[in-house]
DONUVEX-113446 format. One line per 8 residues: number of its first residue (from 1); their letters; for each residue x, y, z of C-alpha. Coordinates in pm, 1 decimal. Layout:
BEGIN
NUM) a) X/Y/Z  ...
//
This chain:
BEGIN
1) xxxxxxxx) -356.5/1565.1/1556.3  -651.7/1623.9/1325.0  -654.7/1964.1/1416.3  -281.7/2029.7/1354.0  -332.4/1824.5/975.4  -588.2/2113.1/859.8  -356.4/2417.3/1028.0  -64.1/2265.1/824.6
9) xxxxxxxx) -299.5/2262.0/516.6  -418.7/2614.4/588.4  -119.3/2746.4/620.3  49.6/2593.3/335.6  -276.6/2645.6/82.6  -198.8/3043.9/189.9  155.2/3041.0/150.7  128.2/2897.3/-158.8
17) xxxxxxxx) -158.9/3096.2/-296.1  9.5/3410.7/-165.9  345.2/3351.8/-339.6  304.2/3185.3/-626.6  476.0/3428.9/-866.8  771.1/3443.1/-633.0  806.7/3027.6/-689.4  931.8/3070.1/-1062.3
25) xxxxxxxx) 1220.0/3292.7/-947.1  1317.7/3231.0/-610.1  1487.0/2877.1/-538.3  1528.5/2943.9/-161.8  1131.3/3027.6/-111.9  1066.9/2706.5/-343.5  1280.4/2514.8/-117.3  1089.0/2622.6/204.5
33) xxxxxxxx) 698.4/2571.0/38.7  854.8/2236.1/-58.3  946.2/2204.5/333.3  635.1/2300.1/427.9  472.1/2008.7/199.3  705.4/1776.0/369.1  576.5/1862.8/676.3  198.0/1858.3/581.1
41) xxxxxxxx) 263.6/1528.3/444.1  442.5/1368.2/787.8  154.0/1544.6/986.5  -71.8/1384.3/756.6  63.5/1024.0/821.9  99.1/997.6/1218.3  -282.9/1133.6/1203.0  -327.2/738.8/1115.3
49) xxxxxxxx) 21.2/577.3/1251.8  -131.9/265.8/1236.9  69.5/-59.7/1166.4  -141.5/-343.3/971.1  -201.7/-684.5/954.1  -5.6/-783.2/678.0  261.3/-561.1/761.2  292.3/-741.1/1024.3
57) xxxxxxxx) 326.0/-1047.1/835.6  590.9/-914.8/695.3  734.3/-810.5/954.5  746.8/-1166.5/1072.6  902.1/-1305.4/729.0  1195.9/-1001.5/758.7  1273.6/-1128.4/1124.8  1296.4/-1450.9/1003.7
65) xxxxxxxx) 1520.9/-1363.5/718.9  1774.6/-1172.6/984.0  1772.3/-1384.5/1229.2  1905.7/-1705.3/967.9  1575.1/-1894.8/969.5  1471.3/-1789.8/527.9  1217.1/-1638.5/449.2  965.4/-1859.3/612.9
73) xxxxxxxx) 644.7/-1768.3/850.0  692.2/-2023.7/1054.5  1040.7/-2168.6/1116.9  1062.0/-2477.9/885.7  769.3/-2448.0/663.5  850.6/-2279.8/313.9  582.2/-2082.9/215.0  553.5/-1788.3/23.3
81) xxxxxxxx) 295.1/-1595.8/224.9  374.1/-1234.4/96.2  386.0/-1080.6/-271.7  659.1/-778.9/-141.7  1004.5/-974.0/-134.0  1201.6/-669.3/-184.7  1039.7/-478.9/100.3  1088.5/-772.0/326.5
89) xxxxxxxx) 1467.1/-758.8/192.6  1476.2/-395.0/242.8  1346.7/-407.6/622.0  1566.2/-727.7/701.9  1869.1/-536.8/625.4  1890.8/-292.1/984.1  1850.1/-635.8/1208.5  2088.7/-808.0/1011.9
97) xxxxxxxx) 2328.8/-585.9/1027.0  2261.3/-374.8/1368.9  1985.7/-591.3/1549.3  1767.6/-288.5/1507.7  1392.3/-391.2/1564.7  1211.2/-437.2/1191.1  865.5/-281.5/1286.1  1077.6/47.5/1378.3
105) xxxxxxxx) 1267.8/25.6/1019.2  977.6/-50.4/848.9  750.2/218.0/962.8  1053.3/456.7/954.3  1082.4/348.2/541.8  724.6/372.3/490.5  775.0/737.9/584.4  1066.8/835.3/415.5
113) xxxxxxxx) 908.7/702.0/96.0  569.9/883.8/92.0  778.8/1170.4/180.1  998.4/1078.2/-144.1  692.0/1066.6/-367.3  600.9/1398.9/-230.1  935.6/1519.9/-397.5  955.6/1337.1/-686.3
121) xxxxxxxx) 594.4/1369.0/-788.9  697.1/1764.7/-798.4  1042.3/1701.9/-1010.8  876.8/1450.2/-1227.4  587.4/1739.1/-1347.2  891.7/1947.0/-1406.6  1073.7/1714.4/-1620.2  804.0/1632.6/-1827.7
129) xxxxxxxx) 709.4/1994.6/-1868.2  1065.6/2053.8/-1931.7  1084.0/1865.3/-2174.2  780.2/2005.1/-2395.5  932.5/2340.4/-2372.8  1129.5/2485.4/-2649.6  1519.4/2589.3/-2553.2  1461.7/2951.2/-2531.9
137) xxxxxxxx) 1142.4/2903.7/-2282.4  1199.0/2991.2/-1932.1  1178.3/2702.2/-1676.9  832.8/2716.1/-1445.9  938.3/2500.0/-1119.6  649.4/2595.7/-922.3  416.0/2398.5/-1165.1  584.3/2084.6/-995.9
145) xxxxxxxx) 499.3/2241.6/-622.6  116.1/2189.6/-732.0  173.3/1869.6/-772.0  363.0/1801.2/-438.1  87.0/1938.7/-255.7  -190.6/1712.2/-392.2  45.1/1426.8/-339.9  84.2/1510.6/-2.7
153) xxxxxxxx) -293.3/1550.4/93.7  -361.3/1167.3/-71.6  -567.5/1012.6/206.3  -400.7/636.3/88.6  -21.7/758.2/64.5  -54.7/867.8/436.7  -264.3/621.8/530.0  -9.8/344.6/448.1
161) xxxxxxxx) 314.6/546.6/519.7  372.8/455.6/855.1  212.9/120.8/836.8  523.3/-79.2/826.3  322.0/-206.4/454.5  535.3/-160.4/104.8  280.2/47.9/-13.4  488.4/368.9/11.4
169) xxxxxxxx) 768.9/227.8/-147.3  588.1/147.2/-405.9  437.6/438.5/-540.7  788.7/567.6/-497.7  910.1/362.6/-756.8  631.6/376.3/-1035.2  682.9/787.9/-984.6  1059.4/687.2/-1049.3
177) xxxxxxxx) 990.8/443.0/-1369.9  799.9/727.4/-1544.1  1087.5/1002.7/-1408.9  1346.3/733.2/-1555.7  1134.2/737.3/-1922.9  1119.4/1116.0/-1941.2  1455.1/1121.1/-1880.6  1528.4/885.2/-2157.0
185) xxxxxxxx) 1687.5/604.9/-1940.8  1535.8/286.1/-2045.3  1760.1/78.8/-1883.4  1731.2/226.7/-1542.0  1351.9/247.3/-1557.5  1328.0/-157.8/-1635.4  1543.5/-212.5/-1316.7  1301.4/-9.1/-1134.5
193) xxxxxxxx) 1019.3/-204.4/-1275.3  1186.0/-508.4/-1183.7  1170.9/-338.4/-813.7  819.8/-261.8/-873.7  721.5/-572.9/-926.9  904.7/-703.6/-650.2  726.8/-520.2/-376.8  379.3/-550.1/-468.1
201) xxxxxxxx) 216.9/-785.2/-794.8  79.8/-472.2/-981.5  389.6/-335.7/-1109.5  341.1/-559.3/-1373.0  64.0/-320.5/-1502.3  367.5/-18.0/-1520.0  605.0/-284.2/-1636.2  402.7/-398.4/-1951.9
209) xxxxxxxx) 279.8/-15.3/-1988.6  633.1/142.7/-1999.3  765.5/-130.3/-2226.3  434.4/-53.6/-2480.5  499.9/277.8/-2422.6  885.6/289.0/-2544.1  795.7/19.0/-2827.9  516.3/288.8/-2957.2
217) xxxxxxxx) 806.2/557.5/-2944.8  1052.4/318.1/-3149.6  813.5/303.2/-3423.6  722.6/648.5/-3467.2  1132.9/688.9/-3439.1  1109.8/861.5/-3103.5  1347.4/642.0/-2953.9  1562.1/410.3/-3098.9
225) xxxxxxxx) 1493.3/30.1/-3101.5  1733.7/-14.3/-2811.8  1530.1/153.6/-2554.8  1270.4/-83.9/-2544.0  1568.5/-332.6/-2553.0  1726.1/-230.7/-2285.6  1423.3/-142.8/-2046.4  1331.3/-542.9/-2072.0
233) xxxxxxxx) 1681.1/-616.2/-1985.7  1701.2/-404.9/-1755.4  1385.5/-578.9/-1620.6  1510.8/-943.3/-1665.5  1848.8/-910.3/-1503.0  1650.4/-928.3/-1170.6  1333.6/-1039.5/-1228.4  1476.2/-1409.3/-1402.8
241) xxxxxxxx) 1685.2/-1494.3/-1074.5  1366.2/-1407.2/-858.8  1156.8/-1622.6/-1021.5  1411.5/-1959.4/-1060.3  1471.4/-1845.9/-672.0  1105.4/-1855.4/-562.8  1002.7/-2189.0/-802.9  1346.5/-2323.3/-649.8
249) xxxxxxxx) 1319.5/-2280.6/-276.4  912.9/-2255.7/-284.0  789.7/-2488.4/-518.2  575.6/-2258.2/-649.8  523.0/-1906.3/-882.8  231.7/-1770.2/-748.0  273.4/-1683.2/-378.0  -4.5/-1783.6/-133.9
257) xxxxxxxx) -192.5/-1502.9/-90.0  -228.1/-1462.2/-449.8  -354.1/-1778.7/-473.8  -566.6/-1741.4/-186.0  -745.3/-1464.1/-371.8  -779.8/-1563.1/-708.1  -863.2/-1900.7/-676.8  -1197.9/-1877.6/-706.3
265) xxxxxxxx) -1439.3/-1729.2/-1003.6  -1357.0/-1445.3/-1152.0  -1735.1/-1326.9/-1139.3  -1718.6/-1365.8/-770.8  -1396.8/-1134.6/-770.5  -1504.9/-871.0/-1039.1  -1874.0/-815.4/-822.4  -1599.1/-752.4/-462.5
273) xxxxxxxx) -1371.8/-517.2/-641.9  -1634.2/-321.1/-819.2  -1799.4/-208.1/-484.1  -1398.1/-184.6/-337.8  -1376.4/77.1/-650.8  -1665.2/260.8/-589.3  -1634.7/336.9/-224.6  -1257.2/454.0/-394.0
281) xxxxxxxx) -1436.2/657.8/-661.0  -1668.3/820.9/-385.2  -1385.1/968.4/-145.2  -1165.6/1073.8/-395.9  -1398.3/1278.4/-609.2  -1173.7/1548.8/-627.9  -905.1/1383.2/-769.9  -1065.6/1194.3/-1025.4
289) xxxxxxxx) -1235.5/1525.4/-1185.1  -946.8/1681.4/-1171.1  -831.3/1417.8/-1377.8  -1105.2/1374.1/-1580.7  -1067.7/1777.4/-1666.9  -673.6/1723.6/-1776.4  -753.3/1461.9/-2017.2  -1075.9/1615.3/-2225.6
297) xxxxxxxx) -771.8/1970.6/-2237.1  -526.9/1711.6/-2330.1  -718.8/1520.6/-2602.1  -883.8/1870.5/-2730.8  -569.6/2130.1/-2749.9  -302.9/2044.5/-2978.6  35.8/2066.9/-2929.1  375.8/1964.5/-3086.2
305) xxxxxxxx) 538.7/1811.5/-2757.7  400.8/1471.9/-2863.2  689.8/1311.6/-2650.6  587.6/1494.3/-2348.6  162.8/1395.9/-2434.3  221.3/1029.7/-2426.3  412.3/1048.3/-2079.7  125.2/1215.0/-1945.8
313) xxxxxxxx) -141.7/960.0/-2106.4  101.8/683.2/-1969.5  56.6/819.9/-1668.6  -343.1/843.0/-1720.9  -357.6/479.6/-1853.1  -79.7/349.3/-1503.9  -396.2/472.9/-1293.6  -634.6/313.7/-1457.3
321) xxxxxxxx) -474.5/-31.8/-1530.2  -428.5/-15.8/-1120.3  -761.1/45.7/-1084.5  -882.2/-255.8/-1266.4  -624.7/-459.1/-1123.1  -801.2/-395.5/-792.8  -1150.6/-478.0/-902.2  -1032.5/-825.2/-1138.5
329) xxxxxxxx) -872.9/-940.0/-786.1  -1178.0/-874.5/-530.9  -1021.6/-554.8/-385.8  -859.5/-540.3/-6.6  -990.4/-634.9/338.3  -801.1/-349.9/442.1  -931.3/20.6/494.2  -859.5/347.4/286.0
337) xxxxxxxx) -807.7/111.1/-37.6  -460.1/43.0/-38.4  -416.9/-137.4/-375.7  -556.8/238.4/-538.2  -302.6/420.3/-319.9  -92.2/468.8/-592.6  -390.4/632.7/-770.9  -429.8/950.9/-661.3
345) xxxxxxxx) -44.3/1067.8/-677.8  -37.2/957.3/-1040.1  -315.7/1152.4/-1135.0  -212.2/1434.2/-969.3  104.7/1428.9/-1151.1  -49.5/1365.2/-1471.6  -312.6/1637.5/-1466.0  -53.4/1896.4/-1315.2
353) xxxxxxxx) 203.0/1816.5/-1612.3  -123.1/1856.4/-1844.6  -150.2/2234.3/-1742.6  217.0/2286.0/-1791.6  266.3/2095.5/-2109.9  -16.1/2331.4/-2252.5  80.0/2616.6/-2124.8  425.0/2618.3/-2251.0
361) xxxxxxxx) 297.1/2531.7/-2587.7  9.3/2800.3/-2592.0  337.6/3067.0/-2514.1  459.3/2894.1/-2782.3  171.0/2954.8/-3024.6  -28.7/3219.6/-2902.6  -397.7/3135.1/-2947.3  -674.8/3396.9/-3042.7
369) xxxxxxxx) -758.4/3441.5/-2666.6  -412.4/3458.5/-2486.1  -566.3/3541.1/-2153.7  -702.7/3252.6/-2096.0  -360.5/3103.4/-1993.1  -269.9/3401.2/-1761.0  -601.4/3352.0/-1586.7  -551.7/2966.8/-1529.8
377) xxxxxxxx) -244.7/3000.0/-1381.1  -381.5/3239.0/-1075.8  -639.4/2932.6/-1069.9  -335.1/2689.8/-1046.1  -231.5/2753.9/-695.3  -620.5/2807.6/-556.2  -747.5/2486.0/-732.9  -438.2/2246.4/-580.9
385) xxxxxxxx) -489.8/2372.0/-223.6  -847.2/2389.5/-283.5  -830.8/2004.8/-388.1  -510.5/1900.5/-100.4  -766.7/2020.6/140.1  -1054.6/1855.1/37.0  -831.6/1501.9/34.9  -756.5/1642.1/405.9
393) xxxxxxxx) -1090.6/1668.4/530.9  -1197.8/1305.3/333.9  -918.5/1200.2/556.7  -1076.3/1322.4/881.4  -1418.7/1260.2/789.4  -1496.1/946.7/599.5  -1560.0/643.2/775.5  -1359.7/411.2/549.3
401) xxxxxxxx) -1052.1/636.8/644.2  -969.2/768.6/998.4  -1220.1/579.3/1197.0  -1204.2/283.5/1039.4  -797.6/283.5/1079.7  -817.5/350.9/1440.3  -1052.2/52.2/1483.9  -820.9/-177.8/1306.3
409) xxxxxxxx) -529.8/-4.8/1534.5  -769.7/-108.9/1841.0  -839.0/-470.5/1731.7  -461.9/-536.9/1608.4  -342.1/-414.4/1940.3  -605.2/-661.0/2137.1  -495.1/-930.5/1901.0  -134.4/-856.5/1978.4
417) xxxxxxxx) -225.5/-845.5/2389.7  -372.9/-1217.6/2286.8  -19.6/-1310.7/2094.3  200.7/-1240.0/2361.7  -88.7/-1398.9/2671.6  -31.5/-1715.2/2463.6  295.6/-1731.5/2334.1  426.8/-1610.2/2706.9
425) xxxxxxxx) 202.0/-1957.8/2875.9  143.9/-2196.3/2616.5  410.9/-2410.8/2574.9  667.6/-2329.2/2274.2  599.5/-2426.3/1926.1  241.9/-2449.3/2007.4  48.0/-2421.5/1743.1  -231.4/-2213.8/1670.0
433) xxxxxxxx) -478.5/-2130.6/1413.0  -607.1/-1808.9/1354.2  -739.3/-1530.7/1070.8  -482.3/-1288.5/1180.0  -167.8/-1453.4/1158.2  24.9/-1122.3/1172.0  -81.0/-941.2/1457.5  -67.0/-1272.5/1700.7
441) xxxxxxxx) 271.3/-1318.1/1568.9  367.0/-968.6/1687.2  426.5/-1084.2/2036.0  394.3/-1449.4/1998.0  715.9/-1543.0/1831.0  714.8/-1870.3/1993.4  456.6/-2017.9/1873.5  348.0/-2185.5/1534.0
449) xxxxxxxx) 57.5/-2015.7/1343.0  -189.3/-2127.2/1074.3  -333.4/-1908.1/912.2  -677.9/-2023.1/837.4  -727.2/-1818.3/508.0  -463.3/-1969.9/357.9  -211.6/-1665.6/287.4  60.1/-1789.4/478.3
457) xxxxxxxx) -57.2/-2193.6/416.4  18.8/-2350.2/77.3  -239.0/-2613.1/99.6  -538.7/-2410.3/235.7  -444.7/-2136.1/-70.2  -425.1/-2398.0/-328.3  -598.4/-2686.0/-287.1  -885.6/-2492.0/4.4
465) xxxxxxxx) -1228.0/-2383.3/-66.2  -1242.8/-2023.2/-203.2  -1498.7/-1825.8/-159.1  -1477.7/-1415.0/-140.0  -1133.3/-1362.3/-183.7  -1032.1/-1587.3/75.4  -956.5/-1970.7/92.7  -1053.6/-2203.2/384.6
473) xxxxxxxx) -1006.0/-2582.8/425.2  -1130.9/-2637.8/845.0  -1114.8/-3005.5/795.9  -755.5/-2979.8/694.3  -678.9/-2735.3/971.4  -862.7/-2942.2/1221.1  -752.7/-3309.0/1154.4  -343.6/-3185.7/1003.0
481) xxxxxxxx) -214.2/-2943.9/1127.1  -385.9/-3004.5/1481.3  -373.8/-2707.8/1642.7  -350.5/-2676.2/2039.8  -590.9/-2386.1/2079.9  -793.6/-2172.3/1810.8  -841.0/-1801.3/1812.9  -1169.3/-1743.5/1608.3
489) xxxxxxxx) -1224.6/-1413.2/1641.6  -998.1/-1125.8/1424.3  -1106.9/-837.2/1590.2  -953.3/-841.4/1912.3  -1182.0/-865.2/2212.9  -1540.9/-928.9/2208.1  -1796.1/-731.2/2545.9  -1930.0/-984.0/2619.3
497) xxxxxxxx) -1885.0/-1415.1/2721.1  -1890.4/-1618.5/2384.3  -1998.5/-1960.3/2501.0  -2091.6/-2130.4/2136.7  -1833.9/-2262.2/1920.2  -1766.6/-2235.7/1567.7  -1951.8/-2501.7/1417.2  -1631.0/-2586.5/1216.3
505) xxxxxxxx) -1439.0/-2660.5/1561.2  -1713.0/-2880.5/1682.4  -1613.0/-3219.4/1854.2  -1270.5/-3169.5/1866.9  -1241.7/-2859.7/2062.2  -1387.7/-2715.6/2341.7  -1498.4/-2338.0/2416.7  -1271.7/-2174.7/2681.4
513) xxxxxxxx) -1362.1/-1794.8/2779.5  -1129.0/-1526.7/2932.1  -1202.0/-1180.0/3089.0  -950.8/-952.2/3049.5  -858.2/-840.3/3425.2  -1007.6/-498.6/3491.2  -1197.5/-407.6/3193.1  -1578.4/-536.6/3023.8
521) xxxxxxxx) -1396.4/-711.1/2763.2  -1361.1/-1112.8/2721.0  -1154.7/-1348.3/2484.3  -1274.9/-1720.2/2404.3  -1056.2/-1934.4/2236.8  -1070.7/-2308.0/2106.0  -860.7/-2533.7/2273.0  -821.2/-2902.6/2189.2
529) xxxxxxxx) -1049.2/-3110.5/2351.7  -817.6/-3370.8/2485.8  -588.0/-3069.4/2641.3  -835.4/-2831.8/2747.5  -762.8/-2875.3/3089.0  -377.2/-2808.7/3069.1  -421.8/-2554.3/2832.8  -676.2/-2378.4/3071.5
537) xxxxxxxx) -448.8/-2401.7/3322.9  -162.1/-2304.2/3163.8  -317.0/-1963.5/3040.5  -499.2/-1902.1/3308.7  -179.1/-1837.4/3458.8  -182.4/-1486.3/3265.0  -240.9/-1192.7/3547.8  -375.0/-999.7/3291.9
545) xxxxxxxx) -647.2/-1249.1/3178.3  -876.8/-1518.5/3391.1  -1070.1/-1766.9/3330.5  -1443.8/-1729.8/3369.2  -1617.7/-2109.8/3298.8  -1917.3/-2064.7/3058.7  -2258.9/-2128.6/3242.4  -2337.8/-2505.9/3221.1
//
């Protein structure tokens, strides 16, 4: 697969670079470069086809919601252990209505949005440059192809299309809040912000943005005072009933994993996410220069499309409130830095609509040196292939990105294989404590799961010890909730026997230790001490694991 990703890109950075003057002119040639993207942006997503933890969460809360139990984690327990309610909504629907399975509508979503932002990230440049240019000015849709490729090499974007996660949807719809401003549709663009928000926490950051953004333009008498009107009703209609919905059948505002995460200092946060944006920084170099290059042009050449400037800076200011979203909340566990996903498409928008903006207005107003402009534009195609297919090899080579995700495929699976081994013996409604409550639940839908970092557990979230983004309460897990058998580990199997127990455990559990039949590879969980023997017996039952006594 790698080696088909960088053929796509070659051949697309050639087509591209090869035609570019026919991409003005000819629709039907447009049409098939913007295929071409499509298809180096799907090839660029199953090179990762990796389904994550806390899509599988999700996944668990949408099952629940079709199959008339709430939204709930485990049956009977109301707790708000995901921030995405509209993508649990969204991937909910297909069971409800067909009993299709949610982890094949959810990853089949995830792609059809990244491949959506591909698009729109390529009619959004348009629009905007559209509308700096004067009536009599001839239209330049290949600007917006630029665009579409760099969107479609973002390592983050493919990354998280197929992995069942929101993330794809929601880069969709901040690319559709800024296409809804340009357009001048206030009202539409605060619904979509109400969607934002909705599926992940951070569209708050576009939602107060766009709102500042249309209040600036009502006072310098760009827009009346109803836009800015409109766009927070637009917001409210949806956003009001979701939040007396949540305090009414959860108790509570702030979901659990939120306050998982930000309960503890903020100090303790900022020093996580500043490493978390770093690493970001590092991989994505050639984004964020490219960036960094459209905004000195932007700030340093004048032009009269001031309407058309301030989308583009809104755009530039979107990225960067994401970006310190992610470090005030401690970053992500996760690989290729999902909360900055969003990041990279947003710039490339931004600093693609920068080129066309000032372009159209140098044709405009000739300057002294009127090559200049002819040059750049042979430099447009060359420098957006050049960039797509540096993304492409990041993608391929950077150990925070394709290695990393095919480890956490490897663990998720073995902590799916341990799921099903102990929902299929255990008795149901066992419970059972764990730190990956998602991928046990994958095939252990029968049994009851604390999650002992609190995201999907209102009391070890709130009222827990927090400590590194995470909280933990062991006493409360231990001595309440009482689980019959403890997984420790969250990342799968271990090579070799594990005979110590967490100290945490101690007293009331014992150490039992699995091999998995016909490989190196052993499992130890924790069960209670007073069951241990039935429990033993009970899994031990497994054909694909057996018990192996720890040496005495």
């Amino acid at each position: 697969m790698v080696y088909a990703v960088v053929v796509a890109w070659l051949v697309l950075a050639a087509i591209v670079v090869l035609t570019w003057g026919r991409l003005d002119t000819d629709r039907g040639w447009r049409g098939f470069v913007l295929a071409l993207t499509l298809g180096l942006s799907l090839l660029h997503q199953l090179l990762f086809a990796t389904v994550t933890e806390d899509a599988l969460v999700s996944f668990r809360y949408a099952q629940n919601i079709a199959d008339g139990n709430g939204p709930v984690f485990n049956p009977g327990e109301r707790v708000e252990g995901y921030t995405n309610f509209l993508w649990l909504v969204l991937i909910a629907l297909p069971r409800a209505a067909f009993g299709a399975d949610v982890r094949t509508a959810a990853v089949v979503f995830g792609v059809v949005a990244a491949l959506g932002s591909v698009l729109l990230s390529c009619f959004l440049v348009n629009r905007i440059v559209a509308a700096a240019a004067p009536g009599n000015a001839e239209p330049r849709p290949a600007i917006g192809v630029a665009a579409a490729v760099l969107t479609a090499s973002a390592g983050g974007l493919a990354v998280y299309g197929p992995s069942g996660s929101e993330t794809p949807l929601f880069v969709l719809l901040l690319l559709a809040v800024c296409y809804s401003l340009v357009a001048r549709r206030p009202v539409v663009a605060g619904v979509l912000v109400a969607f934002a928000v909705m599926t992940s926490p951070e569209g708050l950051v576009a939602g107060v943005l766009g709102g500042l953004w249309l209040a600036g333009a009502a006072l310098k008498k760009k827009h009346s005072w109803w836009a800015p009107v409109g766009y927070l009703l637009g917001a409210l209609v949806f956003l009001i009933p979701r939040l007396a919905w949540r305090a009414t059948f959860y108790q509570h505002f702030l979901p659990a994993p939120l306050a998982a995460k930000l309960g503890g200092p903020l100090g303790s946060q900022v020093d996580a996410g500043w490493p978390y944006l770093s690493g970001f920084a590092l991989a994505h170099q050639g984004f964020l220069l490219l960036g960094l290059v459209a905004a000195v042009a932007l700030l340093l050449r004048r032009t009269d499309a001031a309407e058309a400037r301030t989308l583009i800076w809104l755009l530039f200011v979107t990225a960067l409130g994401l970006a310190a979203a992610a470090v005030l909340i401690g970053g992500d566990p996760g690989p290729s830095w999902r909360l900055l996903a969003p990041v990279p498409p947003l710039i490339a928008v931004a600093s693609v609509a920068t080129y066309g903006v000032l372009t159209v207005d140098a044709e405009v107003k000739p300057s002294p040196r009127p090559r200049a402009w002819p040059a750049a534009t042979r430099l447009v195609p060359v420098t957006a292939c050049g960039l797509a297919g540096i993304a492409v090899l990041v993608s391929v080579f950077s150990p925070d990105m394709l290695d990393r995700v095919r480890d956490w495929r490897a663990h998720g699976d073995e902590l799916s294989a341990i799921g099903g081994w102990l929902g299929d013996y255990l008795p149901p409604g066992s419970v059972v404590s764990a730190a990956a409550p998602g991928a046990l639940a994958a095939r252990g839908d029968q049994l009851l799961i604390v999650d002992v970092l609190g995201r999907t557990d209102d009391h070890i979230a709130r009222e827990g010890r927090h400590a590194g983004g995470v909280a933990t309460d062991y006493d409360y897990v231990v001595n309440s909730r009482r689980p019959t058998v403890a997984v420790p580990a969250d990342s799968g199997y271990a090579d070799r026997q594990h005979c110590v127990i967490d100290p945490v455990y101690a007293g009331k559990y014992q150490v039992a230790t699995f091999r998995r039949v016909g490989t190196p590879y052993w499992v130890s969980v924790y069960p209670r001490a007073e069951d241990a023997k039935a429990v033993v017996t009970d899994l031990n039952r497994g054909p694909d694991f057996r018990y192996v006594p720890c040496p005495s």
